[in-house]
OpenMM code with the backbone's topology and positions (N, CA, C; nanometers):
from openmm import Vec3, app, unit

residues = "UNK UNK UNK UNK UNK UNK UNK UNK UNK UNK UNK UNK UNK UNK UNK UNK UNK UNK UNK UNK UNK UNK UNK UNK UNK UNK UNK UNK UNK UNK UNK UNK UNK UNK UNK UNK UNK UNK UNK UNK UNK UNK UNK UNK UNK UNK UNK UNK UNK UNK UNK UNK UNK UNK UNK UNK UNK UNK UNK UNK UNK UNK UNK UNK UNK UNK UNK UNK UNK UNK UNK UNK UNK UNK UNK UNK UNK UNK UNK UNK UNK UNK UNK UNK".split()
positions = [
    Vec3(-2.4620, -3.4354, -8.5433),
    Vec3(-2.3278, -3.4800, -8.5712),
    Vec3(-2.3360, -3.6238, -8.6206),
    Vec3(-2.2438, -3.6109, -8.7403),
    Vec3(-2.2404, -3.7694, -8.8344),
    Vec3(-2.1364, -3.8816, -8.7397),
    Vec3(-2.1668, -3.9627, -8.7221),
    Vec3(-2.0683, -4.0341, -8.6674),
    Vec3(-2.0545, -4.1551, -8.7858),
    Vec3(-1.9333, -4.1688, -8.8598),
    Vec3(-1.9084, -4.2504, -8.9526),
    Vec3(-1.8658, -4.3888, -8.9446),
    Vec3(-1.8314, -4.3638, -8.8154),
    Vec3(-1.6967, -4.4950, -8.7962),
    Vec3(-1.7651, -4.5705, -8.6951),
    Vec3(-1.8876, -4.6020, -8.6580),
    Vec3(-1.9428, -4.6773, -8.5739),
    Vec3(-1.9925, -4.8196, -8.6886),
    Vec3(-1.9721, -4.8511, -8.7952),
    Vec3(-1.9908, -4.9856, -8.8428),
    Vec3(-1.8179, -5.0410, -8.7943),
    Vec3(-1.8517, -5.1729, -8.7936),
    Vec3(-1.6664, -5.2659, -8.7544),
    Vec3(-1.5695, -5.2301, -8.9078),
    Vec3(-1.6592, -5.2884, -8.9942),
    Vec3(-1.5965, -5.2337, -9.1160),
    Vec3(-1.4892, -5.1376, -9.1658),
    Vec3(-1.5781, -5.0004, -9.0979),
    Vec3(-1.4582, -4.8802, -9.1104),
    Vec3(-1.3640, -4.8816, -8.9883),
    Vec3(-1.3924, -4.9349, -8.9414),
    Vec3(-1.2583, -4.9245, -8.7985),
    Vec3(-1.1360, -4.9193, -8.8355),
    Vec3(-1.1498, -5.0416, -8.9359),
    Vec3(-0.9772, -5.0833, -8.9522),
    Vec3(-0.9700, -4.9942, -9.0951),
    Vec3(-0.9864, -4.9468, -9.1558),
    Vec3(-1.0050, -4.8449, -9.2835),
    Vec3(-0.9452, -4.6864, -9.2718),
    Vec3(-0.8871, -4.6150, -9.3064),
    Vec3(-0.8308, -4.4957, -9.2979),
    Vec3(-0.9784, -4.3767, -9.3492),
    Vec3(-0.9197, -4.3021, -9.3035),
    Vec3(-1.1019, -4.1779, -9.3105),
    Vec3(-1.0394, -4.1788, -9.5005),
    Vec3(-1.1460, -4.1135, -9.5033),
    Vec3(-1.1963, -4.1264, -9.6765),
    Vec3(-1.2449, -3.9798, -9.6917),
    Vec3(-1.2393, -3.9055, -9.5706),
    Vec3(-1.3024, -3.7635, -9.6033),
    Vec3(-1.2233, -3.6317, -9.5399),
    Vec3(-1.2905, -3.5276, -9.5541),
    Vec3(-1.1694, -3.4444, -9.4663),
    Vec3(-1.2878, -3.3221, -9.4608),
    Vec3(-1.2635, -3.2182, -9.3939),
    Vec3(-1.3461, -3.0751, -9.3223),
    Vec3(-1.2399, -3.0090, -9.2588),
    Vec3(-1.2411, -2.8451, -9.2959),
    Vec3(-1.1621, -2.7839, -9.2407),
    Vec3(-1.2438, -2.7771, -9.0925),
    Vec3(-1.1500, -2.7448, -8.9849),
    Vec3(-1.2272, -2.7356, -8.8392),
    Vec3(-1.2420, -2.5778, -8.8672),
    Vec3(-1.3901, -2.4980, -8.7903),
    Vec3(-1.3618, -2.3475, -8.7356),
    Vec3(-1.3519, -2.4122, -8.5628),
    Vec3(-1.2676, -2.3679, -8.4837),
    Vec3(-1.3355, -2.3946, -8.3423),
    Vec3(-1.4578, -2.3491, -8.2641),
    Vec3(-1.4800, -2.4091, -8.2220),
    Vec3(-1.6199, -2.3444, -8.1687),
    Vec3(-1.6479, -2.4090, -8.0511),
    Vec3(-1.6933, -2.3114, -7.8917),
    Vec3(-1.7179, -2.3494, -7.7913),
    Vec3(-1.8414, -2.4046, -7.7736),
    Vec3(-2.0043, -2.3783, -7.8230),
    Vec3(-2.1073, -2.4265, -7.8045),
    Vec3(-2.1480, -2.5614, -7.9267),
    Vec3(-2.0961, -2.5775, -8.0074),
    Vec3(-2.1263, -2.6584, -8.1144),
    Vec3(-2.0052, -2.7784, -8.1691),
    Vec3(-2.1208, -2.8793, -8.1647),
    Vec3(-1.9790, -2.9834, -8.2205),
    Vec3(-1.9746, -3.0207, -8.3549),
    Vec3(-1.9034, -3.0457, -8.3899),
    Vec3(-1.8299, -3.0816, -8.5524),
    Vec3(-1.9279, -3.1630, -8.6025),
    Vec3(-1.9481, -3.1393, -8.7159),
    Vec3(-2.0871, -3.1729, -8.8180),
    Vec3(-2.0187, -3.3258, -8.8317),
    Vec3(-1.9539, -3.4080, -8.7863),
    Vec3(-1.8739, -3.5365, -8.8051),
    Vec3(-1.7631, -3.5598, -8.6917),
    Vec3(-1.8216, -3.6818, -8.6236),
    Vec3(-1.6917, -3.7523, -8.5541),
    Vec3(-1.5560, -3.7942, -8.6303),
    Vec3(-1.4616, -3.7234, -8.5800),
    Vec3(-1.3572, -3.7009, -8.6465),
    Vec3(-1.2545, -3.8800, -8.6146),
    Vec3(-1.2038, -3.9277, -8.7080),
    Vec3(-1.1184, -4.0505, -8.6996),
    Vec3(-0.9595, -3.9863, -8.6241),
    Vec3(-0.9024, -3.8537, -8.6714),
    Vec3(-0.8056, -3.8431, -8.6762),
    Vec3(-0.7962, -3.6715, -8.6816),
    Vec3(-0.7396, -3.6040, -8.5969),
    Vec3(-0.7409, -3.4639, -8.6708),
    Vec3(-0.5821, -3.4169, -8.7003),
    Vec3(-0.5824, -3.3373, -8.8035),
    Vec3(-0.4072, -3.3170, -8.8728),
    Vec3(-0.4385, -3.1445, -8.8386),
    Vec3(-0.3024, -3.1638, -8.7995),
    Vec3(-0.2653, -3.0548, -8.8266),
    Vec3(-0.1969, -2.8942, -8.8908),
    Vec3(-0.2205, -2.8598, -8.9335),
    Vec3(-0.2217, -2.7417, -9.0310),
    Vec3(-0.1362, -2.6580, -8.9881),
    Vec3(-0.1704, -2.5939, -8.8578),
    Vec3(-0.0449, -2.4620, -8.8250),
    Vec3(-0.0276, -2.5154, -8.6741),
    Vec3(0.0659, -2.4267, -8.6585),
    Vec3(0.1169, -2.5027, -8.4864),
    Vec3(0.0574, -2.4174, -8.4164),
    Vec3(0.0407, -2.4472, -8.2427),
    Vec3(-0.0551, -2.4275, -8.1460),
    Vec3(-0.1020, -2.5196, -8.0725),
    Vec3(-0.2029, -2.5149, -7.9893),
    Vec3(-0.2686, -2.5964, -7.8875),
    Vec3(-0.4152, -2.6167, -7.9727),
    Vec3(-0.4820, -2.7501, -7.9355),
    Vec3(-0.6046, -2.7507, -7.9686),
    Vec3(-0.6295, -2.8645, -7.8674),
    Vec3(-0.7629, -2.7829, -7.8099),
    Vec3(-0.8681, -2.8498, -7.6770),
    Vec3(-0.9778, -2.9108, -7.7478),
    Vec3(-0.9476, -3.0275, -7.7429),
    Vec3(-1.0285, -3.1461, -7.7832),
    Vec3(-1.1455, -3.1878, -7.6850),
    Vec3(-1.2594, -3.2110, -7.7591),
    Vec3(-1.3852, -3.2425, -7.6184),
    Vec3(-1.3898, -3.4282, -7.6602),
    Vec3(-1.4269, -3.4640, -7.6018),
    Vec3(-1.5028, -3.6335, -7.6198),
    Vec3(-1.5953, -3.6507, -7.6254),
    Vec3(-1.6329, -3.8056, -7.6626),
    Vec3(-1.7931, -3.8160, -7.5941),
    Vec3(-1.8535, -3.7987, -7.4846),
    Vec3(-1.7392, -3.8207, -7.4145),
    Vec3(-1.8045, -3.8091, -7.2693),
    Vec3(-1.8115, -3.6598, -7.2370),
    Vec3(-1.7926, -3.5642, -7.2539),
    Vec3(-1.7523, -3.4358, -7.2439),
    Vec3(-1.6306, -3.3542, -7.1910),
    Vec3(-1.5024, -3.4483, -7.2252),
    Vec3(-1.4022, -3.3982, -7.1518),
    Vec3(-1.3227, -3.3396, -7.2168),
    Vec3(-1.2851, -3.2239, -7.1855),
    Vec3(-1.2145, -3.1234, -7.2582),
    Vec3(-1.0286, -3.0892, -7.2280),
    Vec3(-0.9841, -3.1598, -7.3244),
    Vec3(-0.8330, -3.1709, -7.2739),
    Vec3(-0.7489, -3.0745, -7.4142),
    Vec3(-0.6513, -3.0154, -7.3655),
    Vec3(-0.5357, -2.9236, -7.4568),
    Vec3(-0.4260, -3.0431, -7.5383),
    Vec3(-0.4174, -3.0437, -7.6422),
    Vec3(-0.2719, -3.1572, -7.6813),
    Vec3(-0.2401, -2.9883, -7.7560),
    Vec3(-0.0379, -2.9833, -7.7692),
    Vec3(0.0187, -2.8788, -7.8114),
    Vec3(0.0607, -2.9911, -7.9715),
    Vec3(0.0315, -2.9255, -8.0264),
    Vec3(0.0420, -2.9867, -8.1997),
    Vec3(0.1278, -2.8747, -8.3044),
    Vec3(0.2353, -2.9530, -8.3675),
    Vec3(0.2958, -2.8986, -8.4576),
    Vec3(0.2680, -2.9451, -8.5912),
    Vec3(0.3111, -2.8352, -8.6961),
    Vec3(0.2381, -2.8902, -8.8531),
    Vec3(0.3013, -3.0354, -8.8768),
    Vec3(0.1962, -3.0667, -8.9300),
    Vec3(0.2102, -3.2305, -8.9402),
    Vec3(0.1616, -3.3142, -8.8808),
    Vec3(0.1584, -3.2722, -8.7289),
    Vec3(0.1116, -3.4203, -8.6293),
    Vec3(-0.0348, -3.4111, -8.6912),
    Vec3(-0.0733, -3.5736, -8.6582),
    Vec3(-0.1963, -3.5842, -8.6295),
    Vec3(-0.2258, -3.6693, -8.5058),
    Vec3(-0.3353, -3.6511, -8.5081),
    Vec3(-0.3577, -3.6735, -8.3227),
    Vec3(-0.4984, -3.8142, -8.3860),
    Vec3(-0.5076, -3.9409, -8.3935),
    Vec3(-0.6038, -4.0184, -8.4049),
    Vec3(-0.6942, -4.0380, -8.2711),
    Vec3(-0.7885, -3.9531, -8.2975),
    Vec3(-0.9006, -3.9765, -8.1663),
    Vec3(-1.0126, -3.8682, -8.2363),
    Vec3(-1.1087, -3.9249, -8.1871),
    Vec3(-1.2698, -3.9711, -8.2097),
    Vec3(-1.3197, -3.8277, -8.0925),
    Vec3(-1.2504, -3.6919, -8.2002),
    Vec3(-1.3211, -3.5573, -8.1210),
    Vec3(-1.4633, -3.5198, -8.1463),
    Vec3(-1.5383, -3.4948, -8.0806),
    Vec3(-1.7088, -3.4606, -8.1498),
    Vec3(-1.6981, -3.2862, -8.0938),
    Vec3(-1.6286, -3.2418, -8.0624),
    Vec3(-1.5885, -3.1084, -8.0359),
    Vec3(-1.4071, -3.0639, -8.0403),
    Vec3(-1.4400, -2.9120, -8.1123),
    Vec3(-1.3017, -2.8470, -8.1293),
    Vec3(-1.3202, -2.7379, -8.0278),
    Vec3(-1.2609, -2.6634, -7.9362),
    Vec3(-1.3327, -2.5380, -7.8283),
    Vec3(-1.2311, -2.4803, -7.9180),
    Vec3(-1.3232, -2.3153, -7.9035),
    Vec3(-1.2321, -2.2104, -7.9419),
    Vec3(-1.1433, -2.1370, -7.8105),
    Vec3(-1.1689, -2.1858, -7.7057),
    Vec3(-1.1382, -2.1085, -7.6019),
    Vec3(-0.9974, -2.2012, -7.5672),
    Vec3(-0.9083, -2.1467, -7.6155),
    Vec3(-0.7640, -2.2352, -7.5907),
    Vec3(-0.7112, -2.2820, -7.7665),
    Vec3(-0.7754, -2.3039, -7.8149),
    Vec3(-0.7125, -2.3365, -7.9466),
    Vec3(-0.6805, -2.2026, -8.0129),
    Vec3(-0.5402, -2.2579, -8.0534),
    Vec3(-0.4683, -2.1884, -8.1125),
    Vec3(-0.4213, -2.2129, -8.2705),
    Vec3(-0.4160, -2.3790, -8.2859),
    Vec3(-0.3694, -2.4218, -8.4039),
    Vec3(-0.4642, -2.4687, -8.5071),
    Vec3(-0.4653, -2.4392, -8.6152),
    Vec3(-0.5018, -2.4632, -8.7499),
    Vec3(-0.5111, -2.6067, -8.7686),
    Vec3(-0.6751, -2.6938, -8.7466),
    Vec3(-0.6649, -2.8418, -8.7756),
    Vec3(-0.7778, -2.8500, -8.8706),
    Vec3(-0.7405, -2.9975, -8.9404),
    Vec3(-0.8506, -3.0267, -9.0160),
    Vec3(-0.9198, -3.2063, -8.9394),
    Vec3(-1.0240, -3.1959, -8.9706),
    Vec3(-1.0653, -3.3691, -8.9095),
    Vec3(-1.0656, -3.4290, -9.0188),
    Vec3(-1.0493, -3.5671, -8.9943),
    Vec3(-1.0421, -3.6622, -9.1528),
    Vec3(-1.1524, -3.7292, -9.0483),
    Vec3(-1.2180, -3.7902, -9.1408),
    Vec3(-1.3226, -3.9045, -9.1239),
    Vec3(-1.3632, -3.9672, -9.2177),
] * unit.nanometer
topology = app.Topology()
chain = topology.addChain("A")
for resn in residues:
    res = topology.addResidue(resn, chain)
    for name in ("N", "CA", "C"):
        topology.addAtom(name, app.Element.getBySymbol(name[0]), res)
């Protein structure tokens, strides 16, 4: 997994890239995500670095800005993409 946003530089900078998410319980996202948008409505269980796995309920449009290195399929329901 790419982690992009660890120079100071890009911190303050908006992602420059985008990846559709598949969810997936054993594998994390080929890129630490800046921000993930959302596509269709539903729940999506976000993991961290640390490994903590929490549900946010997301409607089309929101985006949720946090630094997911995992999407679980087990609870997600909604259609996201990660920007980074």
């Amino acid at each position: 997994m790419t982690d992009t946003f660890t120079n100071n530089d890009n911190q303050i900078n908006p992602g420059s890239r985008q990846f559709a998410i598949t969810p997936d319980d054993d594998n994390d996202l080929p890129f630490v995500t800046r921000a993930l948008y959302c596509r269709a409505d539903g729940d999506v269980v976000v993991r961290d670095e640390a490994g903590t796995d929490l549900p946010y309920t997301m409607v089309q449009g929101d985006y949720l800005p946090f630094r997911a290195v995992r999407i679980l399929s087990t609870g997600t329901t909604a259609t996201v993409y990660g920007w980074y």
